[in-house]
MARVOFI-978946 format. One line per field, with one value per residue (C-alpha): x, y, z; residue in one letter. Coordinates in nm, 3 decimals, padded with zeros to 5 digits. Layout:
! MARVOFI-978946
c1: X|... .
c2: Y|... .
c3: Z|... .
res: A|... .
This chain:
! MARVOFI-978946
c1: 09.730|09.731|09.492|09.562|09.427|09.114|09.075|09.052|08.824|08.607|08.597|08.513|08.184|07.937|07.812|07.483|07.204|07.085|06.740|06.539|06.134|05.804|05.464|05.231|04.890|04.891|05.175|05.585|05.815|06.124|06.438|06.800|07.038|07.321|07.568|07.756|08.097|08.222|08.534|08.849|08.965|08.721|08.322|08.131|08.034|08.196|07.898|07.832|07.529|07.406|07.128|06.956|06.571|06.368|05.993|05.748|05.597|05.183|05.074|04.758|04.453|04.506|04.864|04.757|04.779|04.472|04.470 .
c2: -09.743|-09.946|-10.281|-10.321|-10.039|-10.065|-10.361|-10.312|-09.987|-10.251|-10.500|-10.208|-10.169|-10.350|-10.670|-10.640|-10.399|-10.407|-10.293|-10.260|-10.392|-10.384|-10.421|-10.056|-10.131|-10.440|-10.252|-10.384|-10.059|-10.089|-09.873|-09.885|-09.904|-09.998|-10.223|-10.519|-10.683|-10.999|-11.073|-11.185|-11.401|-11.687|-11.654|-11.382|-11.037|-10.659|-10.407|-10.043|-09.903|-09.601|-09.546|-09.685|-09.711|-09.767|-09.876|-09.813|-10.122|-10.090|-10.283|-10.488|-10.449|-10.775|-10.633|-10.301|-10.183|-10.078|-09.754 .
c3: 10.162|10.470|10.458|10.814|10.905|10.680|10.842|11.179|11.107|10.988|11.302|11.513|11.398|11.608|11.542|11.743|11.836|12.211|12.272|12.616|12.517|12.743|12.661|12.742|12.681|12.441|12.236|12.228|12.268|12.215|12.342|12.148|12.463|12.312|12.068|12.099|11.930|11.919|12.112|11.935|12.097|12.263|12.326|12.454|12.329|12.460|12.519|12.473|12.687|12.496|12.769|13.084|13.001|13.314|13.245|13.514|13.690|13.683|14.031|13.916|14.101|14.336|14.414|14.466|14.808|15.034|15.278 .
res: X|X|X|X|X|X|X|X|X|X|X|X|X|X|X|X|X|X|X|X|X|X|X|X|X|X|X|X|X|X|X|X|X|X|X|X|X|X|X|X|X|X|X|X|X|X|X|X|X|X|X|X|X|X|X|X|X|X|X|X|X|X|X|X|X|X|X .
């Protein structure tokens, strides 16, 4: 058996769980876009984006335009 290679099965897993959130209508939704790892050498984090989630902007009523 290899340890080396258990091992770095292991550190592939992601350390972190990205997630897109809005509020709709006094509610928090939130999206899973993606996961994150730490870097091995220094700071920072590498990324995996599962999916793009685009919420839709409502235009309140002093924005909104007039015709």
């Amino acid at each position: 058996m290899n340890t080396q290679n258990n091992q770095s099965t292991e550190d592939k897993r992601p350390t972190h769980t990205l997630y897109a959130s809005q509020t709709i209508d006094g509610k928090e939704v939130k999206v899973r876009v993606g996961v994150a790892w730490k870097h091995k050498k220094g700071d920072g984090l590498n990324i995996a984006l599962d999916n793009l989630v685009a919420f839709a902007n409502k235009k309140s009523d002093d924005t909104a335009e007039t015709e």
